[in-house]
C-alpha positions in Angstrom: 0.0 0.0 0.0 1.3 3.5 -0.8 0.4 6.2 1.6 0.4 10.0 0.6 -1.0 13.5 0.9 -2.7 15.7 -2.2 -0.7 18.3 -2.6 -1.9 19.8 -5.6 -5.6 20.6 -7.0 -4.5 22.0 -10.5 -7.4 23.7 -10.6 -7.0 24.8 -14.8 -8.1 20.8 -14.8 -9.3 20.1 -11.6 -6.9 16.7 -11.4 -5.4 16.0 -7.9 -1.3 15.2 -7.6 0.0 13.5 -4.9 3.1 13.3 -3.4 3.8 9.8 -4.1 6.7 9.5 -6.6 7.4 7.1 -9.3 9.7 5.6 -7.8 7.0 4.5 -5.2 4.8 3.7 -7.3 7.4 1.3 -9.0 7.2 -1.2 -5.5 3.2 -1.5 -6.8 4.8 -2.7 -10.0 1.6 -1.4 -12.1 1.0 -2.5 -15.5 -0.8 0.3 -17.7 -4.4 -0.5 -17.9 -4.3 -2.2 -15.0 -6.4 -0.8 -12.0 -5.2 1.2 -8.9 -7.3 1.3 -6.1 -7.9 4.6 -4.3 -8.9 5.7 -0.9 -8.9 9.4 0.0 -9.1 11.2 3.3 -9.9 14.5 5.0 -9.0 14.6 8.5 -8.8 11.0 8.4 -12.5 10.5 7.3 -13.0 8.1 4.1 -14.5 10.9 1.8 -14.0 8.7 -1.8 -13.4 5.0 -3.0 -12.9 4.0 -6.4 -11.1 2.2 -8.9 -8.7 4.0 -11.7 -6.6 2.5 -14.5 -2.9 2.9 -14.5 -2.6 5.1 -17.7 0.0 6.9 -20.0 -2.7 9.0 -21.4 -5.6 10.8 -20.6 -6.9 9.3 -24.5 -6.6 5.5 -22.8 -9.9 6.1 -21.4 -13.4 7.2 -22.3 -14.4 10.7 -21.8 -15.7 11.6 -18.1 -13.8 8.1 -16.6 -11.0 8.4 -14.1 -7.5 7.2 -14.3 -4.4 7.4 -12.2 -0.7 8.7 -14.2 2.6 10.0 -13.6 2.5 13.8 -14.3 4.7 16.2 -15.1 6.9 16.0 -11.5 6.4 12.6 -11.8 4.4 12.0 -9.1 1.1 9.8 -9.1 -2.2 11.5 -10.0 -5.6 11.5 -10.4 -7.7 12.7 -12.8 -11.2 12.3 -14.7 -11.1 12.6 -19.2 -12.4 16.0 -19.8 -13.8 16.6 -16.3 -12.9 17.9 -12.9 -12.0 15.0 -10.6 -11.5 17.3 -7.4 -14.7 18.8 -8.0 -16.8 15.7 -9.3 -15.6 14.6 -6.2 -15.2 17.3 -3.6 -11.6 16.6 -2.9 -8.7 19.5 -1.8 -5.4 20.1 -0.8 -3.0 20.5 1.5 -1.6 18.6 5.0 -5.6 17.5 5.7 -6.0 15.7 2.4 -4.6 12.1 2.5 -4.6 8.9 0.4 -4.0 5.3 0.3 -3.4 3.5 -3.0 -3.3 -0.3 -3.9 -3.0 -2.6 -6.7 -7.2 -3.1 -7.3 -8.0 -7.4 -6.9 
């Protein structure tokens, strides 16, 4: 299991980066296409659940789905096709905002 914080809402696309590096994300040994699971916090409260594919590009999925990429720091992400993630799902930023991410069964 990786354990991070969201650091970043880039709010031009409403995608939400962690602080979970590649070279963390590396011990999960993902395959692209293959699904991450995600749990996110706020103060320690389960505020969204859901399942993402490991993706090199935002095109590897259908419009409005979610996936999970490296971006540009190279840190793990989360993001919806043409759609605000962090709204669609209420989820911030900063020290209050945590997640835990694991290779989906």
């Amino acid at each position: 299991m990786l354990k991070g914080t969201i650091d970043i809402h880039d709010i031009h696309y409403g995608n939400i980066w962690t602080d979970i590096d590649q070279n963390l994300v590396k011990k999960l040994n993902p395959k692209f296409g293959g699904m991450l699971h995600l749990k996110i916090f706020n103060r320690g409260v389960l505020v969204h659940e859901s399942d993402a594919p490991y993706s090199q590009t935002f095109g590897s999925v259908a419009k409005g789905k979610p996936l999970a990429y490296l971006n540009s720091l190279m840190q793990l992400s989360f993001a919806l096709n043409m759609a605000s993630f962090a709204d669609t799902y209420k989820i911030g930023s900063g020290s209050e905002w945590s997640v835990e991410v694991t290779k989906s069964r």
